[in-house]
C-alpha positions as CSV (number, residue, x, y, z in Angstrom):
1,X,-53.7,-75.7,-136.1
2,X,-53.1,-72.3,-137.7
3,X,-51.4,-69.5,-134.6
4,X,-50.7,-66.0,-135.7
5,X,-46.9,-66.5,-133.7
6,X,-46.4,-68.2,-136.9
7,X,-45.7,-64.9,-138.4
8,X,-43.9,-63.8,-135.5
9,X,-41.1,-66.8,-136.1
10,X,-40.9,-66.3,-139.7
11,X,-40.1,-62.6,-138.9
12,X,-37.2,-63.6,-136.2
13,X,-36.1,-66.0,-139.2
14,X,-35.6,-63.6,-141.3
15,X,-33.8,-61.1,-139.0
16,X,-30.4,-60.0,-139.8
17,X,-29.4,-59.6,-136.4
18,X,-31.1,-62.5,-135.1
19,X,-30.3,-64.0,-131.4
20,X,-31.1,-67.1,-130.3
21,X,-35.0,-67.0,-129.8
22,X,-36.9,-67.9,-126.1
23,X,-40.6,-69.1,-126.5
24,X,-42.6,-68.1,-122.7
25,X,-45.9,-69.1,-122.1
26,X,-47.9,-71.2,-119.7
27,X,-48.0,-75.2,-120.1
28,X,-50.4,-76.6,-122.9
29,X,-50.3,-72.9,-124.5
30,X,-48.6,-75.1,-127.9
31,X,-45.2,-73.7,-127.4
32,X,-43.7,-77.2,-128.9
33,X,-46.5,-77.8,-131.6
34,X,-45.6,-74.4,-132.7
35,X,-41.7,-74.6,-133.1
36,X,-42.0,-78.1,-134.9
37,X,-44.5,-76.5,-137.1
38,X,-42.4,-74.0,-138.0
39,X,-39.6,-76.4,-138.5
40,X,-41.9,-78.5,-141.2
41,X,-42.5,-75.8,-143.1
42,X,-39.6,-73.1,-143.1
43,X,-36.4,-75.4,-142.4
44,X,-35.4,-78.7,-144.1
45,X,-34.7,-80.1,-140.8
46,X,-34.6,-80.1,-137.2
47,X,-32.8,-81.4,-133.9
48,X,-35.5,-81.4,-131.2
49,X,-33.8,-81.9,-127.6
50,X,-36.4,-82.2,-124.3
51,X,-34.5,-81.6,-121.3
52,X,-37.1,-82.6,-119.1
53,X,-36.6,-86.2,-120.6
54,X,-33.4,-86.4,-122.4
55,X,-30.7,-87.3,-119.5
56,X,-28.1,-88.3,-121.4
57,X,-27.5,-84.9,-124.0
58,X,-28.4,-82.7,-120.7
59,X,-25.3,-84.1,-118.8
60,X,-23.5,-84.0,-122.3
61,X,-24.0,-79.8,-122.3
62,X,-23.3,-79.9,-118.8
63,X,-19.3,-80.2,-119.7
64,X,-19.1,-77.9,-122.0
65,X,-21.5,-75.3,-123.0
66,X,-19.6,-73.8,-126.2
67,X,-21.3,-73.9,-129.2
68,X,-18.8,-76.2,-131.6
69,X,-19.0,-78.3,-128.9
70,X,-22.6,-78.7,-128.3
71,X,-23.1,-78.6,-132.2
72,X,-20.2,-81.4,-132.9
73,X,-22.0,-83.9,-130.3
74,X,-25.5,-82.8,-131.1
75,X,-25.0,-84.0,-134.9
76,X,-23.0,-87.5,-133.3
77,X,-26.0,-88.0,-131.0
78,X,-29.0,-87.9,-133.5
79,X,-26.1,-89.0,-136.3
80,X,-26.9,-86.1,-139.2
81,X,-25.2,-83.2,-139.6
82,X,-26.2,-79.5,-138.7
83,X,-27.1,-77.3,-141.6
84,X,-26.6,-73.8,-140.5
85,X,-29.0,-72.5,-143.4
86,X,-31.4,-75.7,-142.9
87,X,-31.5,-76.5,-139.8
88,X,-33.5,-75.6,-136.7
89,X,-32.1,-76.4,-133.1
90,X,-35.2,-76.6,-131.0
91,X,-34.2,-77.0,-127.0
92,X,-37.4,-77.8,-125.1
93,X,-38.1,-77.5,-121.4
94,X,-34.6,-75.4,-121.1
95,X,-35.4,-74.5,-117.8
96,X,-34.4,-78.2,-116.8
97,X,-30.8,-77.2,-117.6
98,X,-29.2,-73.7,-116.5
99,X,-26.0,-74.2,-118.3
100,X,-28.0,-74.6,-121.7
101,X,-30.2,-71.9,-121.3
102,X,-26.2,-69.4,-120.7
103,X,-25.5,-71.3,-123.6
104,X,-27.6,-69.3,-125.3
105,X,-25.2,-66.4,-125.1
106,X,-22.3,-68.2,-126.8
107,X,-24.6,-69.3,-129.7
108,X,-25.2,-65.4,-129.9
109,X,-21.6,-64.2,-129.3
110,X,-19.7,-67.4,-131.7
111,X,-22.3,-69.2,-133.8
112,X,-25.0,-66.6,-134.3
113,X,-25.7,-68.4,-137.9
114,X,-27.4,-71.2,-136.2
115,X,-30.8,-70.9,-136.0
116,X,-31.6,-72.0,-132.1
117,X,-34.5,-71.9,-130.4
118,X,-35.2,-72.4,-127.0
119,X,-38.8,-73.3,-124.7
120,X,-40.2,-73.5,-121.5
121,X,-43.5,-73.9,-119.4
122,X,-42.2,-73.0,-116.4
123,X,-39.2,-70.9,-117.9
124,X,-40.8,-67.3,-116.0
125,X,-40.7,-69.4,-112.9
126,X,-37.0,-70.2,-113.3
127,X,-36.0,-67.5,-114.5
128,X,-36.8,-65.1,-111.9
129,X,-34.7,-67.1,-109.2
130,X,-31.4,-65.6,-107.6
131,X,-29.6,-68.6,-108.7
132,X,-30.4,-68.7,-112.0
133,X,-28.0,-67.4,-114.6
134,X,-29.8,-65.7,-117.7
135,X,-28.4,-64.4,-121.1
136,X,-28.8,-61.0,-120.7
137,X,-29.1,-59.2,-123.9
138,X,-28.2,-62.5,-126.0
139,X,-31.4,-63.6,-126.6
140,X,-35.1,-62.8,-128.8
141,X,-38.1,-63.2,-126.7
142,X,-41.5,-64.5,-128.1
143,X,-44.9,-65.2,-125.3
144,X,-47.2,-67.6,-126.4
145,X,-51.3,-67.2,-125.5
146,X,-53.5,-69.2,-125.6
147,X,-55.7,-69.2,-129.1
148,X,-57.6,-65.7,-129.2
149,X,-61.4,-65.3,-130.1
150,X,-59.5,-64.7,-133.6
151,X,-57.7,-67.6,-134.1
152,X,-60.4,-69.6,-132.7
153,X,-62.2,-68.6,-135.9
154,X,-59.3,-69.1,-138.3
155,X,-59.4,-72.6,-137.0
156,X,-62.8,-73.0,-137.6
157,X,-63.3,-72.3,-141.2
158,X,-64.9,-68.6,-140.0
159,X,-61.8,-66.6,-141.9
160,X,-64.3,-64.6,-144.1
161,X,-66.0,-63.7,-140.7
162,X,-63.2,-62.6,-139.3
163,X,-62.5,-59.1,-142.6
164,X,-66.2,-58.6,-141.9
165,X,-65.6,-58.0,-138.1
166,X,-62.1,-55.9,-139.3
167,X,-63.9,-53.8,-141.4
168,X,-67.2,-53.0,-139.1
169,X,-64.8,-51.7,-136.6
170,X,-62.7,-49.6,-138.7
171,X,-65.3,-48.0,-140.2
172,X,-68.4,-48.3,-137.2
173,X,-70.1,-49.5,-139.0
174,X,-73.1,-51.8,-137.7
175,X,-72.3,-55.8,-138.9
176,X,-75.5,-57.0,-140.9
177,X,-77.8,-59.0,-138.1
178,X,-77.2,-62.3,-139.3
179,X,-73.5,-62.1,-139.1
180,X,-73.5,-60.1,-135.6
181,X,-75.9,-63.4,-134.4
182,X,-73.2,-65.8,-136.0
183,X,-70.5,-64.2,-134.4
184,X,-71.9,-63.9,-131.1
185,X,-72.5,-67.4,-131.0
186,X,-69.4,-68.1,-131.7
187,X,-67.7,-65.9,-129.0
188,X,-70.7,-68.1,-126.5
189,X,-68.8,-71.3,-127.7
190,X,-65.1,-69.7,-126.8
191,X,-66.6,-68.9,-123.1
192,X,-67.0,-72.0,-122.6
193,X,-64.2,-73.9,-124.7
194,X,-61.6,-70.8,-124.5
195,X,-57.9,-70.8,-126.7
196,X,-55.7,-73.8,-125.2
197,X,-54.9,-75.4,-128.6
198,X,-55.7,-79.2,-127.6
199,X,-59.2,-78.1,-126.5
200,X,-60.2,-75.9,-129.3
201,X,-58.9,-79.2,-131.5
202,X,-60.9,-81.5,-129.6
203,X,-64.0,-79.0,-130.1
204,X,-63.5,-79.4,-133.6
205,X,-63.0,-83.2,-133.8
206,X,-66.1,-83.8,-132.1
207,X,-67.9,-80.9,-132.3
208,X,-68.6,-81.1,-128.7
209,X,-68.7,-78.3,-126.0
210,X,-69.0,-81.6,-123.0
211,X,-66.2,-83.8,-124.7
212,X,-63.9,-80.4,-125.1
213,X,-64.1,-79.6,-121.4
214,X,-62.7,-82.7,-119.9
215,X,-59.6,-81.9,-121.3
216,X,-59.3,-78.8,-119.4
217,X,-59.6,-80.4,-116.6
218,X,-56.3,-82.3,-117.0
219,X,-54.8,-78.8,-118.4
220,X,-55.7,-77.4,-114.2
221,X,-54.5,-80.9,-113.2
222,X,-51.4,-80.5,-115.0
223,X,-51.0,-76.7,-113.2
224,X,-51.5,-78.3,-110.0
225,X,-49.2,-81.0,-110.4
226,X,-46.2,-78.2,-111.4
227,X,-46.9,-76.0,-108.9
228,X,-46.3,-79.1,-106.4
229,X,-43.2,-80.3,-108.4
230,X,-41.0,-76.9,-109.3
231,X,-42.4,-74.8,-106.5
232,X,-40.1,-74.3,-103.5
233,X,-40.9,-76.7,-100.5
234,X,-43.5,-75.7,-98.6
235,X,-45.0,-72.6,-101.2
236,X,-47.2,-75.6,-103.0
237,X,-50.2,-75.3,-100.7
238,X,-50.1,-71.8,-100.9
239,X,-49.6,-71.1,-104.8
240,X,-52.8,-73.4,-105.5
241,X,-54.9,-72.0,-102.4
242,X,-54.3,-68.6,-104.4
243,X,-54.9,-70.5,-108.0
244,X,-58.1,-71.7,-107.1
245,X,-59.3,-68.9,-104.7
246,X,-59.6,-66.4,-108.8
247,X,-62.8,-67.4,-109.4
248,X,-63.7,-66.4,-106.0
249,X,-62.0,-63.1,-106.1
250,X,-63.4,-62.4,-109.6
251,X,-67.1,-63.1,-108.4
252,X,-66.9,-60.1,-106.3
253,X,-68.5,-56.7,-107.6
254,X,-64.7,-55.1,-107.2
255,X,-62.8,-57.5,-108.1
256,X,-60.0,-56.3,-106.3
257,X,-58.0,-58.9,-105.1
258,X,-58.0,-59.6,-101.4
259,X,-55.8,-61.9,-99.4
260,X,-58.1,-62.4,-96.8
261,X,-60.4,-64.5,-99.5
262,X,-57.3,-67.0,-100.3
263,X,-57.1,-67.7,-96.4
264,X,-58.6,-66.1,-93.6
265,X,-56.0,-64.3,-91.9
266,X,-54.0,-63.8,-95.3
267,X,-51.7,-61.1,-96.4
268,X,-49.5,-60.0,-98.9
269,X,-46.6,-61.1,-96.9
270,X,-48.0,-65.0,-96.6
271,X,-49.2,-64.9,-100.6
272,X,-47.4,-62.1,-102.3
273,X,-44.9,-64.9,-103.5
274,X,-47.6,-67.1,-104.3
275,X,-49.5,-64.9,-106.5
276,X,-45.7,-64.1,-108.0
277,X,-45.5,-67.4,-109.1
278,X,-48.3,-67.8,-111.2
279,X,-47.9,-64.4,-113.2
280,X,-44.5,-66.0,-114.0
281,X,-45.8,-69.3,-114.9
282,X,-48.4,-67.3,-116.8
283,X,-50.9,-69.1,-115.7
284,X,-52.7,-65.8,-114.2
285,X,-52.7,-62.3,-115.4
286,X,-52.2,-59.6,-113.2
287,X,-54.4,-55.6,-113.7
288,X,-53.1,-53.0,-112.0
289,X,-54.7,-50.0,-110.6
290,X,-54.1,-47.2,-111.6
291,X,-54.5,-43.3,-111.5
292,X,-54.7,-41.6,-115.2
293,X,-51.7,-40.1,-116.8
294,X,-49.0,-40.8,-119.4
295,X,-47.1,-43.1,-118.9
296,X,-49.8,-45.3,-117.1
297,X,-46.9,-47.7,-115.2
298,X,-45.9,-44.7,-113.6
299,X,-49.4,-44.1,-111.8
300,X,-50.3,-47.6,-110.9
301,X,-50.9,-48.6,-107.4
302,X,-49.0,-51.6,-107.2
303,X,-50.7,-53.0,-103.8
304,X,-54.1,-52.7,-105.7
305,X,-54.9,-55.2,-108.5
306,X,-57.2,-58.0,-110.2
307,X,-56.3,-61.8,-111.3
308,X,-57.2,-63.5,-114.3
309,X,-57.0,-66.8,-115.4
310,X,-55.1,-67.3,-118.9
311,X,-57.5,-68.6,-120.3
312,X,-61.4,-68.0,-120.3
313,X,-61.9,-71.3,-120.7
314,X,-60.4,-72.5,-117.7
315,X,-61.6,-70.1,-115.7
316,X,-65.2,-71.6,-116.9
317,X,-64.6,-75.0,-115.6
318,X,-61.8,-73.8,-112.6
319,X,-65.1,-72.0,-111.0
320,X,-67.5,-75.4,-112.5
321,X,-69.9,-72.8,-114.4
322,X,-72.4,-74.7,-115.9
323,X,-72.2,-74.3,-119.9
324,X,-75.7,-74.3,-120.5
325,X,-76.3,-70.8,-118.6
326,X,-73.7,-69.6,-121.1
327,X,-75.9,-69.9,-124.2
328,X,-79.2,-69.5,-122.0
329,X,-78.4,-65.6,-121.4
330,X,-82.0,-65.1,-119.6
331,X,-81.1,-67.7,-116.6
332,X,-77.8,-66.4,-115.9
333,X,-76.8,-64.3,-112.7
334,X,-75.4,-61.2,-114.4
335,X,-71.9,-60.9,-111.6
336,X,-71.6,-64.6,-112.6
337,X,-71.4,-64.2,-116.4
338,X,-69.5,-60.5,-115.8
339,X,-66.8,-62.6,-114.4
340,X,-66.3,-64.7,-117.3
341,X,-66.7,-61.7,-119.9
342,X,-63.9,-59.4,-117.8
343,X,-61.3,-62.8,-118.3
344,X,-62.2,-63.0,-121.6
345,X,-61.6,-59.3,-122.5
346,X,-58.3,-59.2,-120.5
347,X,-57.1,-62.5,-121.5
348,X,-57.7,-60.9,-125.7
349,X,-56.1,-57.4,-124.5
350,X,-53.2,-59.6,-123.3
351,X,-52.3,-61.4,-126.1
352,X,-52.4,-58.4,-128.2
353,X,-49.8,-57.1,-125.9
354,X,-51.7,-54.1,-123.9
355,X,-51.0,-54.0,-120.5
356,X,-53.4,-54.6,-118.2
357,X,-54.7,-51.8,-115.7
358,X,-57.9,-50.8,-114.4
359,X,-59.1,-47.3,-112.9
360,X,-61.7,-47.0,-109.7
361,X,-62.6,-43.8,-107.9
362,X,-63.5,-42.8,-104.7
363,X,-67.0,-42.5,-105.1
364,X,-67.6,-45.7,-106.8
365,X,-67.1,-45.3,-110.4
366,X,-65.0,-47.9,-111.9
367,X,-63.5,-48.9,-115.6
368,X,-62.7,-52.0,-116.2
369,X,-59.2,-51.4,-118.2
370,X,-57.5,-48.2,-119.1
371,X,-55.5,-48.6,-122.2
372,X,-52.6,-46.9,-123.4
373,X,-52.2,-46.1,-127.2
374,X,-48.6,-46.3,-129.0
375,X,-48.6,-42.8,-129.0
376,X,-49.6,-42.2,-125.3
377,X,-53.4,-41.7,-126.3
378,X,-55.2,-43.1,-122.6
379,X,-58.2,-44.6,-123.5
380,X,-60.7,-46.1,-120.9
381,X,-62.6,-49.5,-122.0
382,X,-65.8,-50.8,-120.1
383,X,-67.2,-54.2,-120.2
384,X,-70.7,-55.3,-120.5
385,X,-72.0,-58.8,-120.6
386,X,-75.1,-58.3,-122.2
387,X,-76.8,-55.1,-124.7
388,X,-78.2,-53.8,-121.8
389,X,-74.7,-51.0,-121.3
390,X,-76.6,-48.3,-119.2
391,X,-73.6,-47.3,-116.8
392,X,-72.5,-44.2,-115.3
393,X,-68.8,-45.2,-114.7
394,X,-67.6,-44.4,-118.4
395,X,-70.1,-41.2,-118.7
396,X,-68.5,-39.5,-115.4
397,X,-64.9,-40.9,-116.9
398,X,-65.4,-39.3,-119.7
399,X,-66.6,-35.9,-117.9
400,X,-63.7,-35.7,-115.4
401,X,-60.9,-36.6,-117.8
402,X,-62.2,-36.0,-121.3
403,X,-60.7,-38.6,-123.3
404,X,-60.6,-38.6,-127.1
405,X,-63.1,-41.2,-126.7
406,X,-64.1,-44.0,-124.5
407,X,-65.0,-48.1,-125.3
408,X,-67.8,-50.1,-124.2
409,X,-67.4,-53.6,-125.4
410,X,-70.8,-55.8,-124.6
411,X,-73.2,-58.0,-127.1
412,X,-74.3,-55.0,-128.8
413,X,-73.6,-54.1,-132.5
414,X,-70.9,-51.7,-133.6
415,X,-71.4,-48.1,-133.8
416,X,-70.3,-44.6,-132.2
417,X,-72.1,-42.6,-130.6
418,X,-71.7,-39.7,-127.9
419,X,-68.1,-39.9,-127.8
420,X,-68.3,-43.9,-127.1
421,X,-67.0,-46.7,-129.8
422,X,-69.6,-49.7,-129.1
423,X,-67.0,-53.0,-129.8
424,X,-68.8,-56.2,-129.7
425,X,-67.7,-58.9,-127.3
426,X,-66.4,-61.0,-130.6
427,X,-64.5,-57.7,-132.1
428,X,-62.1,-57.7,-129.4
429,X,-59.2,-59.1,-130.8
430,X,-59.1,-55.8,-133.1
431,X,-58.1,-53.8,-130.3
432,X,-54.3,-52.8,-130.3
433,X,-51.6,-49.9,-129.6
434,X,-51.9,-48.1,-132.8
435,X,-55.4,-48.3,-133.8
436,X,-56.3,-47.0,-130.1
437,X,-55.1,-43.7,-131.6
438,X,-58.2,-43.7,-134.3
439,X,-61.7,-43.7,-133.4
């Protein structure tokens, strides 16, 4: 399975200054497909160590946490040496073992010619506890997402598809019908299926949207069973009440997230910690609210925000939407289907590394995401589900703060027109920092 992060390891390979490298990312997101990947092709070999079920080398680092020492019984245990130039030290599940992830900082410091890489699917989680002793400036960091709408289409033979769609939103220009009705279905299919690598691969095997969607059920199972395992005692029953209250809180016309929804009676005090828990697990993302100016972070409203799921796919069978109403556009209730749009639009913003944030005013109006350009440019982004886009939320945006232009993302073709870039729903993987500062 083709990932753009390829490109993103081969860069950190190729680093002079290179640190030891730290994959985040949520369970089943392909962390460990990835590395080993990369290993096959760019390095001649590689020691692959899981902490989560190798005992007997995670009591062996416990002793001693210097690098000659780890590499001299690393090369006795799987009996070949270490190449420095040709080999790739891949530590999986690090989080299982605090002295190997400070290790990290020797490699850095003494034996920064090793090439060492380091992964973990609850590693946020861990990371972020008093107790935990990180590397602080020793280490590269790397998140993996889940496949985006693009590389959903790499993996699918639609490549070709994918310079067409590049080049109709450079230039707004309108994609020729037949390809604009191609790539819409397609986008339909990722609703439903979404980017966690082992679906999208079973998609393809059987070409099968029912046969795809059983395993994300054990992908939620497989959340629920962490958050019982690694969460503190007594936190487990409130970290999934929150989990599975999203689709909930997303079905509401504001979105907002409220407390109350999770548990009657619930506040930020009984869930903050909760909700904390699954941004670091990055199994949610978190929008901010937030007034306008440069830099956004500086005007958000941190007590005011949305949840979404990683993954639009799992949000799809998390809230048991029926797949058929996806492709059946006419049957579907339009909040219902808005809800799975908005994931899938923040969930693509995400992984191209925008932060998320949303703008509401007091009398009503409401943007779905306010984006910030590299160079500061704040441009506001609204989401349709449909080519119906009448709205006067981005209209009286526009009035009041006069941006150099505004987006409307819905099933409608590209084109610009009074001040407003029409995107697509399929086209929004081309959205990023720097070409936010071109029309």
């Amino acid at each position: 399975m083709e990932r753009k992060a390829m490109n993103e390891l081969v860069k950190w390979k190729n680093k002079k200054n290179r640190k030891p490298l730290l994959l985040y990312g949520a369970r089943q997101v392909g962390k460990t497909y990835l590395v080993k990947e990369f290993a096959n092709r760019y390095f001649k070999d590689i020691i692959y160590v899981n902490f989560e079920t190798n005992n007997i080398i995670s009591k062996m680092i416990d002793e001693n946490i210097t690098p000659k020492y780890i590499i001299e019984n690393l090369e006795i245990a799987f009996n070949k040496k270490i190449d420095k130039d040709n080999t790739l030290i891949f530590f999986d599940e690090i989080q299982k073992n605090t002295r190997v992830l400070t290790s990290l900082k020797y490699f850095e410091e003494d034996a920064k010619e090793y090439y060492v890489i380091g992964a973990g699917s609850l590693l946020g989680v861990h990371i972020n506890k008093k107790e935990f002793s990180f590397p602080v400036g020793k280490v590269d960091f790397l998140t993996i997402y889940p496949l985006s709408f693009e590389e959903f289409l790499i993996n699918t033979n639609n490549e070709l598809l994918i310079d067409k769609i590049r080049e109709c939103y450079n230039l707004n220009s309108a994609m020729p019908t037949l390809l604009h009705e191609k790539a819409l279905n397609l986008y339909h299919d990722y609703l439903a299926i979404g980017g966690m690598p082992e679906v999208v691969q079973e998609y393809i095997n059987s070409n099968s949207l029912v046969t795809a969607i059983d395993y994300q059920k054990a992908i939620i199972e497989s959340y629920r069973n962490d958050i019982t395992k690694y969460s503190e005692p007594g936190d487990a029953n409130k970290i999934i009440a929150t989990f599975d209250s999203v689709p909930v809180q997303l079905a509401k016309d504001n979105k907002k997230f409220q407390y109350k929804l999770v548990q009657k009676g619930g506040t930020s005090t009984i869930f903050g910690d909760s909700i904390d828990w699954l941004v670091n697990a990055g199994i949610v993302n978190k929008c901010i609210k937030t007034k306008i100016g440069v830099p956004l972070k500086m005007y958000q409203e941190l007590d005011s925000f949305k949840l979404y799921m990683n993954d639009v796919g799992l949000l799809t069978n998390l809230s048991e939407f029926p797949i058929y109403l996806i492709k059946n556009r006419d049957a579907v209730n339009e909040t219902m289907l808005g809800m799975l749009t908005e994931n899938y639009v923040a969930s693509s913003l995400n992984s191209s590394d925008l932060n998320l944030n949303y703008w509401k005013n007091d009398f009503d109006s409401k943007i779905a995401f306010i984006l910030q350009s590299e160079n500061g440019l704040i441009i506001p982004l609204e989401v349709k589900t449909s080519i119906h886009t009448k709205s006067k939320s981005l209209n009286n945006y526009i009035k009041e703060y006069k941006p150099k232009y505004g987006i409307r993302v819905s099933e409608k073709n590209f084109g610009f027109k009074n001040n407003i870039k029409s995107v697509p729903l399929y086209a929004v993987f081309c959205i990023n920092k720097k070409n936010l500062d071109m029309e």
